[in-house]
mmCIF file of the N, C-alpha and C atoms, coordinates in Angstrom:
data_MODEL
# 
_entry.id   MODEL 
# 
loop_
_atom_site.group_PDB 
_atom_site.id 
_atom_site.type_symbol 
_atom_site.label_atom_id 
_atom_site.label_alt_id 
_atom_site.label_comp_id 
_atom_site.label_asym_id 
_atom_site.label_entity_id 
_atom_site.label_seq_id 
_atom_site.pdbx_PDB_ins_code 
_atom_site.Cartn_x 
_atom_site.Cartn_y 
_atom_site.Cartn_z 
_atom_site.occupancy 
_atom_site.B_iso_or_equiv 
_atom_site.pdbx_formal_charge 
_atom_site.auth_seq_id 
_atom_site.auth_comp_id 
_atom_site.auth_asym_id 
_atom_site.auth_atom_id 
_atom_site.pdbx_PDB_model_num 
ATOM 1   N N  . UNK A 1 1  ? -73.711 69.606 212.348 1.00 0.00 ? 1  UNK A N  1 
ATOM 2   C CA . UNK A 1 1  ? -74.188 70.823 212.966 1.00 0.00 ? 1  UNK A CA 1 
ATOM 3   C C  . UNK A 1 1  ? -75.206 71.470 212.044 1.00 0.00 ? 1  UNK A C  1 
ATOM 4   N N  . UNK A 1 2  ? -76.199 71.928 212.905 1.00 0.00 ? 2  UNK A N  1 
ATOM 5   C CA . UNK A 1 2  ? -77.332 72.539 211.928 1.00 0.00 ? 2  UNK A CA 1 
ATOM 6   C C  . UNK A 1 2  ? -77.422 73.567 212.847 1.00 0.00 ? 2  UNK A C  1 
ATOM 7   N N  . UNK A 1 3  ? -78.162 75.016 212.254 1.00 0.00 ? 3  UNK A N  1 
ATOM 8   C CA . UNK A 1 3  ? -77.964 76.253 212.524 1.00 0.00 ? 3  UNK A CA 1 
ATOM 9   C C  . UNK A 1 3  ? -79.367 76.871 212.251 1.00 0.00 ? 3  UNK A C  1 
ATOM 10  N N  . UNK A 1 4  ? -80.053 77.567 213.090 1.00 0.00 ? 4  UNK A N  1 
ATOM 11  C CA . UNK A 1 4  ? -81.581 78.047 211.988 1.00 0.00 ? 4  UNK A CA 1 
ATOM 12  C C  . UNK A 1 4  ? -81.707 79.330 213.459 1.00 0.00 ? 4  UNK A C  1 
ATOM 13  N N  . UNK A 1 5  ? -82.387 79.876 213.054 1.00 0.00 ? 5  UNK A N  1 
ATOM 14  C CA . UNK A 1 5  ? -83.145 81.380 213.502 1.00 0.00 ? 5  UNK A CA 1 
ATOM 15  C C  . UNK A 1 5  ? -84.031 80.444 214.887 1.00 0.00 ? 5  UNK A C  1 
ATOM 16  N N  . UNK A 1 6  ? -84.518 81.526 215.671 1.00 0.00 ? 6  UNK A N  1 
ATOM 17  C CA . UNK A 1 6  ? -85.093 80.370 216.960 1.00 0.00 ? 6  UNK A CA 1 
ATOM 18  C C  . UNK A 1 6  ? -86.301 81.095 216.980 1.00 0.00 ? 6  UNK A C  1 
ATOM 19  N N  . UNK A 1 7  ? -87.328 80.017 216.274 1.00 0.00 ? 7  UNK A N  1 
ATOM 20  C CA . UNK A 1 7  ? -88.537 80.821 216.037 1.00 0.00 ? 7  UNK A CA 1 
ATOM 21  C C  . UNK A 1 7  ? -89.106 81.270 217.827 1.00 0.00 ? 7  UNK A C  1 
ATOM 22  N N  . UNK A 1 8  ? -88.527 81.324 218.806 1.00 0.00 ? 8  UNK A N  1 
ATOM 23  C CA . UNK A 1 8  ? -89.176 81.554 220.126 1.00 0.00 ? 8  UNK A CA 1 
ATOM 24  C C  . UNK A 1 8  ? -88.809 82.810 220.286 1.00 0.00 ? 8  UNK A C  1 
ATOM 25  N N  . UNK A 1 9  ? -87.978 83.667 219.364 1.00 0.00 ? 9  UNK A N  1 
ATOM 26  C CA . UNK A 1 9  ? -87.725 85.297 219.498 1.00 0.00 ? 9  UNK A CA 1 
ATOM 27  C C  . UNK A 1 9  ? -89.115 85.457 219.003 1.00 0.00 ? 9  UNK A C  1 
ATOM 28  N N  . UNK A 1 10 ? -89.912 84.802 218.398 1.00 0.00 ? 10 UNK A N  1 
ATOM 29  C CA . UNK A 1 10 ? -90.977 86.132 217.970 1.00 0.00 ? 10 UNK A CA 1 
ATOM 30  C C  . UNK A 1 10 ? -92.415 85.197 218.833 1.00 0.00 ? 10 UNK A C  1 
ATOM 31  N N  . UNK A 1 11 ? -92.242 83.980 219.136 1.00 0.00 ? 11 UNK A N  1 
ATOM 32  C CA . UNK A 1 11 ? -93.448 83.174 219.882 1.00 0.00 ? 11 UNK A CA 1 
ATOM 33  C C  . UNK A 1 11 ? -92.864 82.309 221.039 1.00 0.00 ? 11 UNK A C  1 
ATOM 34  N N  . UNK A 1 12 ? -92.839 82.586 222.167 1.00 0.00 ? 12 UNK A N  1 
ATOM 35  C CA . UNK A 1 12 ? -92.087 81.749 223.460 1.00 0.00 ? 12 UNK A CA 1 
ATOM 36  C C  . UNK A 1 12 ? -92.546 80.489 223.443 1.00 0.00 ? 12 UNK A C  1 
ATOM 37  N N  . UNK A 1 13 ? -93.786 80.317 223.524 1.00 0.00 ? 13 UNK A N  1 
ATOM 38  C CA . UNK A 1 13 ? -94.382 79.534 223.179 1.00 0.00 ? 13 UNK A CA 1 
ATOM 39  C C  . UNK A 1 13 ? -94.623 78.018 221.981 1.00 0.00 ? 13 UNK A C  1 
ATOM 40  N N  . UNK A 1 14 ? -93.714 78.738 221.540 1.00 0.00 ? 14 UNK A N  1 
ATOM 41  C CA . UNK A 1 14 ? -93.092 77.918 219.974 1.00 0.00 ? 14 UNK A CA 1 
ATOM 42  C C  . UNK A 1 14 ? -91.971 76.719 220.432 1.00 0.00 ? 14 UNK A C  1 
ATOM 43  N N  . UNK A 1 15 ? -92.601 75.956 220.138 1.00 0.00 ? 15 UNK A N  1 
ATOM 44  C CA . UNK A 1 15 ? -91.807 74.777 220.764 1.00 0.00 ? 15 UNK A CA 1 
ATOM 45  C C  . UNK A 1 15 ? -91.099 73.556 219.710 1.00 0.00 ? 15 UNK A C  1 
ATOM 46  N N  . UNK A 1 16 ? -91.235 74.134 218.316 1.00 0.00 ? 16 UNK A N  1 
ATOM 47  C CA . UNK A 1 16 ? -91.503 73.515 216.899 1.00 0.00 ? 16 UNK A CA 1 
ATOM 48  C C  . UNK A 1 16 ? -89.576 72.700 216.628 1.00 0.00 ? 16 UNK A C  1 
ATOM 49  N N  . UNK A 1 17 ? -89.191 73.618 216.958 1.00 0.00 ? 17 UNK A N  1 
ATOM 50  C CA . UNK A 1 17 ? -87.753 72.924 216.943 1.00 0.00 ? 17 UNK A CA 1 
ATOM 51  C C  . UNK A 1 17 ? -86.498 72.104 218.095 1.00 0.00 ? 17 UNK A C  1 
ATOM 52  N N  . UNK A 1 18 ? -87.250 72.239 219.570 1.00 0.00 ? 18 UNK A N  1 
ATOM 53  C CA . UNK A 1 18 ? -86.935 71.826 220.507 1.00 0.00 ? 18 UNK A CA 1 
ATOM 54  C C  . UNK A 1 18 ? -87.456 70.326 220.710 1.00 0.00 ? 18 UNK A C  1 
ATOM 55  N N  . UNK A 1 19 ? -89.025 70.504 219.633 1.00 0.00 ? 19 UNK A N  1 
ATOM 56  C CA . UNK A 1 19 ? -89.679 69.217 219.540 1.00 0.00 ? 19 UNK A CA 1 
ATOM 57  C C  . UNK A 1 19 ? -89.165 68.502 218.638 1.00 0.00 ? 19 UNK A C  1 
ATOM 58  N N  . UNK A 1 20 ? -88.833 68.591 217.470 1.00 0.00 ? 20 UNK A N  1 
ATOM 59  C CA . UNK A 1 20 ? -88.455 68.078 216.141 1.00 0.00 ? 20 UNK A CA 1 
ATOM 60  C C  . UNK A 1 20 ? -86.793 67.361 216.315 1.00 0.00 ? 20 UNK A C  1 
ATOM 61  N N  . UNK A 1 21 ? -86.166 68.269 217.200 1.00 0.00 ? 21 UNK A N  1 
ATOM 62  C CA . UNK A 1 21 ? -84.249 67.811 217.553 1.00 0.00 ? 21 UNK A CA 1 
ATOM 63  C C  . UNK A 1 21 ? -84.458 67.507 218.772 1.00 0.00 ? 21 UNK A C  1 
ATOM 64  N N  . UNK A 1 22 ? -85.653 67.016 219.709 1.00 0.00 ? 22 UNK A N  1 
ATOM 65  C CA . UNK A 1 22 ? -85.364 66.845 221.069 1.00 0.00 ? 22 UNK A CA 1 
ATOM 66  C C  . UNK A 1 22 ? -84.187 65.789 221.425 1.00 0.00 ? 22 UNK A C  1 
ATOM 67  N N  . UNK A 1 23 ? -83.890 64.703 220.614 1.00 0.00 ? 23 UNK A N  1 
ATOM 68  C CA . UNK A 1 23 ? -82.156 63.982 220.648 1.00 0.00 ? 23 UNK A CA 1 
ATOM 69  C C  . UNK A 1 23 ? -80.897 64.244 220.357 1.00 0.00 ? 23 UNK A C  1 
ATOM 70  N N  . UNK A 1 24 ? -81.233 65.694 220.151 1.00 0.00 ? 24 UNK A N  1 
ATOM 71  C CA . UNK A 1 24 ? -79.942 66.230 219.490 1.00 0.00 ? 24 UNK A CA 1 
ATOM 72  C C  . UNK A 1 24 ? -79.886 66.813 220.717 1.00 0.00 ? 24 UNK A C  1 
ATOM 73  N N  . UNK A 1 25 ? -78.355 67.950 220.423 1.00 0.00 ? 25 UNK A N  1 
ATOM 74  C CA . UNK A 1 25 ? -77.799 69.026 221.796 1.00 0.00 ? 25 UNK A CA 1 
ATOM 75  C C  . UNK A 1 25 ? -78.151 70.199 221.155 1.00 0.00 ? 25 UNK A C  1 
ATOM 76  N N  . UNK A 1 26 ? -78.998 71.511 221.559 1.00 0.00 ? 26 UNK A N  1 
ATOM 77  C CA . UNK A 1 26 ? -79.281 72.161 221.200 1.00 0.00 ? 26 UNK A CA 1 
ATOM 78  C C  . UNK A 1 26 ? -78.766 73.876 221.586 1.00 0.00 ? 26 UNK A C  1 
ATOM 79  N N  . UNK A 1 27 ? -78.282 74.167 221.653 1.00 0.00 ? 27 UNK A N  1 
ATOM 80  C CA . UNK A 1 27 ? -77.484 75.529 221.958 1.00 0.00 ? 27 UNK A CA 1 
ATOM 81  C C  . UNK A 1 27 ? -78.540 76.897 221.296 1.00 0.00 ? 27 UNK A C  1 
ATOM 82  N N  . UNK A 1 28 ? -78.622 77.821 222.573 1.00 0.00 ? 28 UNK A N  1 
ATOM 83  C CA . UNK A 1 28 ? -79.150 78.834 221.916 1.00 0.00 ? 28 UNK A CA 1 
ATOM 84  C C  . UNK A 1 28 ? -78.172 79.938 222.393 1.00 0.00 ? 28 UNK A C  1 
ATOM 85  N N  . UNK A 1 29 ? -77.767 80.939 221.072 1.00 0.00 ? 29 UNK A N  1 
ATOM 86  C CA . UNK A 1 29 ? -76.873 81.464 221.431 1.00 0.00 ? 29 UNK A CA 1 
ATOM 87  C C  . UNK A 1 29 ? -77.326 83.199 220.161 1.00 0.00 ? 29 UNK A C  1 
ATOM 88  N N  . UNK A 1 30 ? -76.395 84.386 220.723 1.00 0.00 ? 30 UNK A N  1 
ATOM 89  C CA . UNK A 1 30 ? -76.767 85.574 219.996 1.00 0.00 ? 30 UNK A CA 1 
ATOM 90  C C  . UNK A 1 30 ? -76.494 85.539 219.073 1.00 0.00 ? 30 UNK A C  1 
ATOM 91  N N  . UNK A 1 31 ? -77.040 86.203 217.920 1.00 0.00 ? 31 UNK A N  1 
ATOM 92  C CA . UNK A 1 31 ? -76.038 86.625 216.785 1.00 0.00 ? 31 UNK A CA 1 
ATOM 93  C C  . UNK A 1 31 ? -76.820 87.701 215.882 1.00 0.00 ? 31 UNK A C  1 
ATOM 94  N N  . UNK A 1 32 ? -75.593 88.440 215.609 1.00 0.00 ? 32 UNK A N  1 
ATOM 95  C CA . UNK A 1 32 ? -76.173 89.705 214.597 1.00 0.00 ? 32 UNK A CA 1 
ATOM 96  C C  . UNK A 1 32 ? -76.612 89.790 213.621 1.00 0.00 ? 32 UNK A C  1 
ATOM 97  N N  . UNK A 1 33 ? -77.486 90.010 213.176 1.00 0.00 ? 33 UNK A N  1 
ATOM 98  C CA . UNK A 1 33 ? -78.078 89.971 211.579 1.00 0.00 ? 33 UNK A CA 1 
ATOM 99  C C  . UNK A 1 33 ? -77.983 91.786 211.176 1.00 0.00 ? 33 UNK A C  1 
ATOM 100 N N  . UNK A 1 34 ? -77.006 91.848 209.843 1.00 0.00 ? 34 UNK A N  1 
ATOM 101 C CA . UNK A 1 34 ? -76.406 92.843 209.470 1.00 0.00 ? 34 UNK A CA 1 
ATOM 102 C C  . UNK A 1 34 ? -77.051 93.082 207.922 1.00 0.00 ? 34 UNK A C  1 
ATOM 103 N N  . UNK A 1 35 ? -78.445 91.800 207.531 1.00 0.00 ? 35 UNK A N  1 
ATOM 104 C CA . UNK A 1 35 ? -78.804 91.978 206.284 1.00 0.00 ? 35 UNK A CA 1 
ATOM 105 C C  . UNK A 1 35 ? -80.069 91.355 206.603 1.00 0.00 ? 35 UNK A C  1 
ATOM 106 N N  . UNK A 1 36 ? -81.371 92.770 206.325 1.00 0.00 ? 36 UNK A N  1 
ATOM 107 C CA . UNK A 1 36 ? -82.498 92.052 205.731 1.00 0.00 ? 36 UNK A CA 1 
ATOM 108 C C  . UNK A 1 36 ? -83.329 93.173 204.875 1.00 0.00 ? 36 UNK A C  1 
ATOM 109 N N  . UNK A 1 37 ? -84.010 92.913 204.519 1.00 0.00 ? 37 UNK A N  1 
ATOM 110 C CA . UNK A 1 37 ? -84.893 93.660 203.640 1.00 0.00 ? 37 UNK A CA 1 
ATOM 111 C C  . UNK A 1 37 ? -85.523 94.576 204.540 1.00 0.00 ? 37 UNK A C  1 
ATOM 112 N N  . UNK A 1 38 ? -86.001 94.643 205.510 1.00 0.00 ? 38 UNK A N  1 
ATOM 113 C CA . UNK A 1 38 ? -86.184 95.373 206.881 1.00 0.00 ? 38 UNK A CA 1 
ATOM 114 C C  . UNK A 1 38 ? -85.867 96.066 207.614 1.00 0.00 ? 38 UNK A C  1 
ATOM 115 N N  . UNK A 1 39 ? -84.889 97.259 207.255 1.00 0.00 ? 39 UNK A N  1 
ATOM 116 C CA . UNK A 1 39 ? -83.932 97.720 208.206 1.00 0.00 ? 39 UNK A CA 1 
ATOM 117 C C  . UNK A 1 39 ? -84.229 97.574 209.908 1.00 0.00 ? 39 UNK A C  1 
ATOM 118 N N  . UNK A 1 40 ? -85.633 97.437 210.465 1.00 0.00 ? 40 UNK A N  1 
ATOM 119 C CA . UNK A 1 40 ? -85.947 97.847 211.925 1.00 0.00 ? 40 UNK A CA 1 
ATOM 120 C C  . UNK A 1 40 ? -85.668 96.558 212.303 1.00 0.00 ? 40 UNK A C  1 
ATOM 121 N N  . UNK A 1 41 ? -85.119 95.263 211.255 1.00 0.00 ? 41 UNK A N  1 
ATOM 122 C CA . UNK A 1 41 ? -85.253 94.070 211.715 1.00 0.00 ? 41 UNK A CA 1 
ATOM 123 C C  . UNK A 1 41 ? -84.277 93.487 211.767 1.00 0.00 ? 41 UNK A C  1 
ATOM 124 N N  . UNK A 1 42 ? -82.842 94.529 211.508 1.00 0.00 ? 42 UNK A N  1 
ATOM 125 C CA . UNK A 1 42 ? -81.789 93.962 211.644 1.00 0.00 ? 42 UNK A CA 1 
ATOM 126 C C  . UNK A 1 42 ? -81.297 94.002 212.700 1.00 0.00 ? 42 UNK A C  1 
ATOM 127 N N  . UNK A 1 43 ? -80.113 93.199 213.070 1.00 0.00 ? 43 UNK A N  1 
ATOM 128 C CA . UNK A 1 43 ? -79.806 93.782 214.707 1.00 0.00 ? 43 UNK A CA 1 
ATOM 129 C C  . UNK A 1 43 ? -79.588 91.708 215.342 1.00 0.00 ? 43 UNK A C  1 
ATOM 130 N N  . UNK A 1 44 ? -79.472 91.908 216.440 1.00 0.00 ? 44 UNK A N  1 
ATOM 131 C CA . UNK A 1 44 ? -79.543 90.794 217.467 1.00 0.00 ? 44 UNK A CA 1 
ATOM 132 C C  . UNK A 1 44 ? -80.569 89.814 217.831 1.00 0.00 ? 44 UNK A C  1 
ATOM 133 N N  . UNK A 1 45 ? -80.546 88.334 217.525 1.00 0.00 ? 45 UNK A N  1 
ATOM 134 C CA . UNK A 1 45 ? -81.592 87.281 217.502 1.00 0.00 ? 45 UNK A CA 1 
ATOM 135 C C  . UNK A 1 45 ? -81.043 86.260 218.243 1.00 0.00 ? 45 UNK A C  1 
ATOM 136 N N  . UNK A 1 46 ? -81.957 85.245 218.790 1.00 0.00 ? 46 UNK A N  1 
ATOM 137 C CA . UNK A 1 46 ? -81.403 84.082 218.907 1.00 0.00 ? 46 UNK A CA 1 
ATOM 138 C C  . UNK A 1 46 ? -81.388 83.120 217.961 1.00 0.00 ? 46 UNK A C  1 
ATOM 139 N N  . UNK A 1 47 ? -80.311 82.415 217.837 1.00 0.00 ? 47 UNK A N  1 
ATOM 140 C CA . UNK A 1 47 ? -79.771 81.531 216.727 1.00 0.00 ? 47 UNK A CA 1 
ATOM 141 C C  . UNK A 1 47 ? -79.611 80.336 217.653 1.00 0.00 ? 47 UNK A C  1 
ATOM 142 N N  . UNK A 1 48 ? -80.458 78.844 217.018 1.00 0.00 ? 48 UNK A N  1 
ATOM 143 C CA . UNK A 1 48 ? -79.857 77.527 217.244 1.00 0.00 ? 48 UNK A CA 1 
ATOM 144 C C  . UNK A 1 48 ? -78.919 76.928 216.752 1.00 0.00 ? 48 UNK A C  1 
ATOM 145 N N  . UNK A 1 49 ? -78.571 76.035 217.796 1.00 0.00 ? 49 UNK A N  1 
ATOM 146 C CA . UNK A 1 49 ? -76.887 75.324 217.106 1.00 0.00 ? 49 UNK A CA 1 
ATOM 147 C C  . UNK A 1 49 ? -77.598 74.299 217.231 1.00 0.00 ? 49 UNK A C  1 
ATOM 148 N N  . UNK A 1 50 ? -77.834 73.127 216.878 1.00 0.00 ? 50 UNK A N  1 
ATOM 149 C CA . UNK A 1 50 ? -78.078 71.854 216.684 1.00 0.00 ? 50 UNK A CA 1 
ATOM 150 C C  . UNK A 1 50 ? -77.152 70.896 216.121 1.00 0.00 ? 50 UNK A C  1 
ATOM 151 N N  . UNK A 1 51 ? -76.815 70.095 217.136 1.00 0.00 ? 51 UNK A N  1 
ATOM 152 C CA . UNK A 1 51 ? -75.468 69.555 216.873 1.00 0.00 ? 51 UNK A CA 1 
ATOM 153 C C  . UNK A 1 51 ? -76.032 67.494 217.450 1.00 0.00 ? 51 UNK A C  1 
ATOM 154 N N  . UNK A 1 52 ? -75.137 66.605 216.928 1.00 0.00 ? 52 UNK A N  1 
ATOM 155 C CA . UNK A 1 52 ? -75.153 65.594 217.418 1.00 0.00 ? 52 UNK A CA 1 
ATOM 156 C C  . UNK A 1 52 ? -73.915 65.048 218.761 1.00 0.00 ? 52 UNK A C  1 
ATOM 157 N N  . UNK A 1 53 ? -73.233 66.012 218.922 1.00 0.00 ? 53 UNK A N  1 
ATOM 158 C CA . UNK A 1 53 ? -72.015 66.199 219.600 1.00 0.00 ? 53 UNK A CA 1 
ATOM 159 C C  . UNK A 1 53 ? -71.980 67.104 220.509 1.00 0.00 ? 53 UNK A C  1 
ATOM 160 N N  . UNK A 1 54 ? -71.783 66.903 221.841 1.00 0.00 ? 54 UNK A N  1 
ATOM 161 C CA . UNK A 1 54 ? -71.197 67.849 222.717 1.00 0.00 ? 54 UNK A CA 1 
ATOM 162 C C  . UNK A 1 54 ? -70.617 69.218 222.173 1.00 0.00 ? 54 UNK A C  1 
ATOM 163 N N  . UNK A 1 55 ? -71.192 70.721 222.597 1.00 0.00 ? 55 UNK A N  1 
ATOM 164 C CA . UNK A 1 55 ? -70.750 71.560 222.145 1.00 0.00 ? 55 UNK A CA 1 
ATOM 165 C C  . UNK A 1 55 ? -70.166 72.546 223.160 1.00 0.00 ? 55 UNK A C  1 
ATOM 166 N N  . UNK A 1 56 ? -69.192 72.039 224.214 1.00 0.00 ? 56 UNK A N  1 
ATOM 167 C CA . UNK A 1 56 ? -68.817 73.301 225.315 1.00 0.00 ? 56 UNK A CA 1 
ATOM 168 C C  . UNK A 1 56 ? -68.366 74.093 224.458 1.00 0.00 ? 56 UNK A C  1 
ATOM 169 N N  . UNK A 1 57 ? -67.796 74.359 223.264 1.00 0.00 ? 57 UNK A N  1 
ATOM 170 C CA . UNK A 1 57 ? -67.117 75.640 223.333 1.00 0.00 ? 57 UNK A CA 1 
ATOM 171 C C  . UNK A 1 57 ? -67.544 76.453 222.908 1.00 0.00 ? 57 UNK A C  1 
ATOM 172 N N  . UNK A 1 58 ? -68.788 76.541 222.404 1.00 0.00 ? 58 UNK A N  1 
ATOM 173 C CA . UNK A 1 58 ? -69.890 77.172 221.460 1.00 0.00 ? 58 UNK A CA 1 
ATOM 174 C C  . UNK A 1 58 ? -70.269 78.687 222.899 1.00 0.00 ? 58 UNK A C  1 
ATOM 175 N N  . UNK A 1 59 ? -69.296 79.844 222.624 1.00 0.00 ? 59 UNK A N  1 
ATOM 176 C CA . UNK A 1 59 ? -69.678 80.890 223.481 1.00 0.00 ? 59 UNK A CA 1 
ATOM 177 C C  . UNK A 1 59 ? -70.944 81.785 223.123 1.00 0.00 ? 59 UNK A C  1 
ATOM 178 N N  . UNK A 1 60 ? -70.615 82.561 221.463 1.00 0.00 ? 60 UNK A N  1 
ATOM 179 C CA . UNK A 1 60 ? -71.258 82.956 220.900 1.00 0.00 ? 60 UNK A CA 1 
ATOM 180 C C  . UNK A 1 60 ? -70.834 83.074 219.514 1.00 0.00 ? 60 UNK A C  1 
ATOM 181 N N  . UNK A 1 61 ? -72.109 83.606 218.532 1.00 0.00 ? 61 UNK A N  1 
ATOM 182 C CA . UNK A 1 61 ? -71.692 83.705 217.164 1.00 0.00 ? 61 UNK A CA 1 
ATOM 183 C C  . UNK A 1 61 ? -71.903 85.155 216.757 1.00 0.00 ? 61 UNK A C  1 
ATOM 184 N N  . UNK A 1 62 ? -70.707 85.304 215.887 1.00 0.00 ? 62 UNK A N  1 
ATOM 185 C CA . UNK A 1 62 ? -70.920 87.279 215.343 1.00 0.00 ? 62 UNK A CA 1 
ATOM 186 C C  . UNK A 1 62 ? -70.970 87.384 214.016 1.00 0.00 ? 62 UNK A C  1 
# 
C-alpha cells in the first residue's frame, strides 16, 4: 500500500499519478491534515491509496 496527497485537489487536470499506478487499484478518499506550516492550508484533502490488492474496506481516513 502506498499513500500520497492527490495532486488533482490543486490541478484536475493532473493526471501524473493515475498515469504512473494505472495497474495498481487506486482509491481516492478524505483526510484531515491537522499540520502544516500554513494555517489556511490545513483542513480536508484528497488522499490516494494505492494498493496492489483489492481494497473494499477502505471507507475513509482521519
Amino acid at each position: 500500500m502506498l499513500s500520497n496527497s492527490d495532486v488533482k485537489d490543486n490541478n484536475p487536470n493532473n493526471d501524473f499519478f493515475d498515469e504512473i499506478y494505472n495497474h495498481f487499484n487506486i482509491t481516492r478518499v478524505r483526510a484531515k491534515r491537522s499540520i502544516n506550516a500554513n494555517p489556511d492550508k490545513r483542513g480536508e484533502l484528497n488522499e490516494l491509496l494505492i494498493t496492489n490488492y483489492l481494497n473494499e474496506q477502505i471507507v475513509s481516513v482521519a
